[in-house]
C-alpha positions in Angstrom: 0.0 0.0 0.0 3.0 2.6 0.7 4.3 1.8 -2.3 1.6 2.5 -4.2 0.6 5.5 -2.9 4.1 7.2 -2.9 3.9 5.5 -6.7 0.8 7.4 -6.7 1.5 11.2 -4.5 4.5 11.0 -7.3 2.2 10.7 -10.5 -0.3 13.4 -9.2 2.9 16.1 -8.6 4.0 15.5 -11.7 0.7 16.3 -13.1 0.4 19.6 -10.7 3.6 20.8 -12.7 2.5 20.3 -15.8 -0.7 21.0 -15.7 -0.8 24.1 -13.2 -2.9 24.5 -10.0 -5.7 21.6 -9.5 -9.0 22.7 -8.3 -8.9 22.2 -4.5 -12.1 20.5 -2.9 -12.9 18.8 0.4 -15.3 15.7 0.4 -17.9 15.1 3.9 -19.8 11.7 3.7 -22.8 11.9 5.9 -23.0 15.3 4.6 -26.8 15.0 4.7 -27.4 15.7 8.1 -26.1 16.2 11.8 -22.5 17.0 12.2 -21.8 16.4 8.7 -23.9 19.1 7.5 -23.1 21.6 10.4 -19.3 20.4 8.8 -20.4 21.8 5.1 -21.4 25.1 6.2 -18.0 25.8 8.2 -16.4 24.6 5.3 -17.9 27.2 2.8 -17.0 30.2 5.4 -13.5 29.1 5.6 -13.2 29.7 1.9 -10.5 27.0 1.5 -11.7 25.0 -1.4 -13.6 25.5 -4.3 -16.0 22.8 -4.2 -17.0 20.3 -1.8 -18.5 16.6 -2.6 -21.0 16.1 -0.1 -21.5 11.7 -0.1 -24.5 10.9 1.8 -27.9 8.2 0.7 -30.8 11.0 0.5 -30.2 13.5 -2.3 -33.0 15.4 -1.4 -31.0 16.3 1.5 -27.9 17.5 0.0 -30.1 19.4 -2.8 -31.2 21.4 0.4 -27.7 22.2 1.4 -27.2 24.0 -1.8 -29.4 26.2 -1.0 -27.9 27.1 2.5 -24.1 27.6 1.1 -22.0 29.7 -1.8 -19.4 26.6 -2.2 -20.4 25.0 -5.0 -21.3 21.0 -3.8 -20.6 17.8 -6.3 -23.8 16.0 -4.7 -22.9 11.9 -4.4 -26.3 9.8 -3.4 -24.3 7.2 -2.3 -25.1 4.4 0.4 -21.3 3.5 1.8 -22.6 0.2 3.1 -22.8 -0.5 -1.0 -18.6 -1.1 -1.7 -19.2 -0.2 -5.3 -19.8 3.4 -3.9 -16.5 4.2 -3.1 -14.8 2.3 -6.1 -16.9 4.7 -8.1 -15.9 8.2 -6.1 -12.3 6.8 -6.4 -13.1 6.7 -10.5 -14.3 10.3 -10.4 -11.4 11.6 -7.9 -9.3 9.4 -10.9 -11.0 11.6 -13.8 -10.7 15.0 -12.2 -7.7 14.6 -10.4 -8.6 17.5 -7.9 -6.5 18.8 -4.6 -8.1 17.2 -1.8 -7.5 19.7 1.2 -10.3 18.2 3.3 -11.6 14.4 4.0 -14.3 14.4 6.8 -15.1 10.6 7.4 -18.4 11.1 9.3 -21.0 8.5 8.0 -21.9 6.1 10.9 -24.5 4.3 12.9 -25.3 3.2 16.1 -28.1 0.4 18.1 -28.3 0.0 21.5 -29.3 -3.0 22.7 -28.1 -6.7 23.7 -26.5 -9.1 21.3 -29.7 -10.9 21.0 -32.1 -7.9 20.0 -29.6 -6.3 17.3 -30.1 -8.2 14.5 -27.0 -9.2 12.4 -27.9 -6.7 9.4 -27.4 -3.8 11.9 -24.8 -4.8 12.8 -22.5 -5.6 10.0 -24.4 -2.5 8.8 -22.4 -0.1 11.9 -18.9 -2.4 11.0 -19.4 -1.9 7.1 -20.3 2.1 7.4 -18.5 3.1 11.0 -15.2 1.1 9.9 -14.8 -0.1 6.2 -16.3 2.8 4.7 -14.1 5.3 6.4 -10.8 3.3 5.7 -11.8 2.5 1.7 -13.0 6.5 1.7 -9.5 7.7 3.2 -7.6 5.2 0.7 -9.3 6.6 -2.5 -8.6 9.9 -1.2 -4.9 10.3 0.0 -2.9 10.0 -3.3 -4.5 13.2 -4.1 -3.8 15.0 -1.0 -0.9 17.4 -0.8 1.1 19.0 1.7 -1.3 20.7 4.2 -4.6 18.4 3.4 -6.6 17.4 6.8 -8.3 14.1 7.7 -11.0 15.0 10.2 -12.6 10.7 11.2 -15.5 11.3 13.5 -15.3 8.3 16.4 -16.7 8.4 19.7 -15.7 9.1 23.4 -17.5 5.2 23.2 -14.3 4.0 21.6 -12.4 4.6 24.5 -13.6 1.7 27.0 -15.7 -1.4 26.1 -19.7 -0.4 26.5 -22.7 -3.3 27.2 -25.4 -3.3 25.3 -23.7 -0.8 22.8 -20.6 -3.0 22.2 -20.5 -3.2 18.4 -20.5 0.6 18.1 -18.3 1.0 20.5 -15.8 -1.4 19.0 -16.2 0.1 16.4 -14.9 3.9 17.1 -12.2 1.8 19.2 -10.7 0.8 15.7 -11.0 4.0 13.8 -9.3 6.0 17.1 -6.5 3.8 16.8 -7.0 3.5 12.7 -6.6 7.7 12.8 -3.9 8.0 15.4 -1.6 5.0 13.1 -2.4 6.8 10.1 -1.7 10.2 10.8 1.8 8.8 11.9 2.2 7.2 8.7 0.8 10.7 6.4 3.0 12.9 8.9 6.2 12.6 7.0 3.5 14.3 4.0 2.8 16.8 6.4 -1.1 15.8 5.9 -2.6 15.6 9.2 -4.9 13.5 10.7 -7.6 14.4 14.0 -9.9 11.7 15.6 -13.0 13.3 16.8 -13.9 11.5 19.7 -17.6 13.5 21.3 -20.1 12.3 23.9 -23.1 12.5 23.7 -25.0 15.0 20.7 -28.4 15.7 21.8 -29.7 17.4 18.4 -28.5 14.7 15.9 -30.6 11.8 13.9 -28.1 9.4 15.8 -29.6 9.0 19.2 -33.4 8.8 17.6 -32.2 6.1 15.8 -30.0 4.4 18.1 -33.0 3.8 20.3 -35.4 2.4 17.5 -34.7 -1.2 19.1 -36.3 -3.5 21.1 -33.8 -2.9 24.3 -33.4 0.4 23.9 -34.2 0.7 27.6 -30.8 -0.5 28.4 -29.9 3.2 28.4 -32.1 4.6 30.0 -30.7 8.7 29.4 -28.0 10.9 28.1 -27.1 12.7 30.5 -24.4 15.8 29.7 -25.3 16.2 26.2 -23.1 18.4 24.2 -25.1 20.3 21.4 -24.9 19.6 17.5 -23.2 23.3 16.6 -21.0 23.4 19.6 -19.4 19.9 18.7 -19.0 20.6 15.3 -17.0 24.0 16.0 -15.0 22.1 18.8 -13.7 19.8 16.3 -13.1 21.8 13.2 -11.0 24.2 15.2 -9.2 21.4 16.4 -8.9 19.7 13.5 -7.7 22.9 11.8 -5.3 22.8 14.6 -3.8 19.5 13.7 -4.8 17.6 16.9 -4.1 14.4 16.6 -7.1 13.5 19.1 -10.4 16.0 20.1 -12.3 15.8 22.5 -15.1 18.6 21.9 -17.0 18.4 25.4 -15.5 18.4 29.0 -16.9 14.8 29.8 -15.6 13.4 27.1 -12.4 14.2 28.1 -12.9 13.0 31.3 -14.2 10.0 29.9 -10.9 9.7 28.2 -8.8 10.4 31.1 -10.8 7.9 32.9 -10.5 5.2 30.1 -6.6 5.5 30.9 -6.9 5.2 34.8 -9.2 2.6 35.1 -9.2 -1.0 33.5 -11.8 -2.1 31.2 -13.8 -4.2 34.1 -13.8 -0.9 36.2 -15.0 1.4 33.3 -17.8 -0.9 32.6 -18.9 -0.8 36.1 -19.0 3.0 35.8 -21.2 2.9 32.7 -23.3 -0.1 34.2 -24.3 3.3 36.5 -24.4 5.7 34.4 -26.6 4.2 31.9 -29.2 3.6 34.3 -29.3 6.9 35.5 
């Protein structure tokens, strides 16, 4: 894989000279909705790209965020469960050759519940969009970042400690935390950064509605400490824009992180065994 994309970075500069400045985009999956959108409208008031390709199932929804932004938007109605999906973004990024400056890898599902109530379609569902989506997504798009190009993946304060009854999700963000903090080792010598966004709680996204649409949704009984949708989302852009390698937009998710580090795993599950309940 190195080998092909230094074989690759080297094909694309050698393009750049000959054929001038490439048109410099970012691309959001889950674009549609949630942090995703709220991700699309920072990115048309920083003014650092030209166009952004917004990935997300319901093009209804991104033919509404047209409407709200100046940035011109490449509108992809894809479902990232499908793998042809990204084989065919990685054919358009192939045709256009553009300058990615931006990858925001935040597509991604959740279910609460026990292993017997999820059914097996969620959950190789959350594995397929939550882990292989993002990795195929990032691969297609690195040979055509350059010097300066930020990878935002949005995780979960959940990846930090194993979680009952939301232990597929949680494993889940566990593998892209340590998938982002590997890989922004490996693009450092590019100088293209890499920022795991690890939040609690959001109390104004689609993703707690649907979390709870199964039978043992009961298991969690609250959310206590929400963190709001727009104060998330400016948390970890700045950060990101920051080159952090890790952010944590909310005080108690970075205590949950701190906590995840002084406890072992059979203590931090019998803190959430509480706090899920509460």
């Amino acid at each position: 894989m190195a080998e092909e994309m230094n074989r690759d970075r080297t094909q694309q500069d050698e393009m750049t000279e000959e054929g001038g400045n490439r048109r410099r985009i970012a691309v959001v999956t889950g674009a549609s909705s949630g942090l995703g959108r709220q991700f699309v409208r920072m990115l048309d008031r920083a003014g650092e790209v030209d166009e952004i390709w917004v990935v997300a199932r319901r093009r209804y929804r991104l033919e509404e965020l047209q409407d709200v932004v100046d940035t011109p938007l490449k509108m992809l109605a894809y479902d990232l469960t499908d793998r042809q999906a990204v084989r065919d973004i990685q054919g358009m990024l192939s045709d256009e050759d553009p300058d990615v400056r931006w990858l925001i890898n935040c597509a991604g599902m959740g279910k609460i519940g026990s292993i017997e109530t999820i059914s097996m379609e969620d959950n190789e569902t959350m594995i397929d969009l939550n882990c292989r989506a993002a990795v195929t997504m990032t691969q297609a798009c690195v040979p055509y970042m350059e010097e300066g190009a930020r990878i935002m993946n949005i995780c979960s304060a959940a990846g930090f400690q194993p979680l009952p009854y939301l232990n597929v999700y949680a494993a889940t963000k566990a593998f892209m935390i340590r998938f982002s903090r590997a890989l922004g080792r490996e693009l450092k010598v590019h100088r293209i950064s890499v920022t795991a966004v690890c939040p609690y709680w959001v109390s104004d996204t689609e993703f707690i509605q649907m979390a709870k649409k199964t039978g043992n949704s009961e298991y969690i009984h609250s959310f206590p400490l929400s963190s709001q949708e727009k104060y998330v989302a400016h948390r970890a852009f700045r950060d990101t824009q920051r080159r952090k390698a890790v952010s944590t937009p909310s005080v108690f998710a970075t205590v949950e992180r701190v906590l995840a580090k002084l406890f072992p795993s059979g203590a931090a599950m019998s803190i959430w065994d509480v706090v899920r309940k509460l």
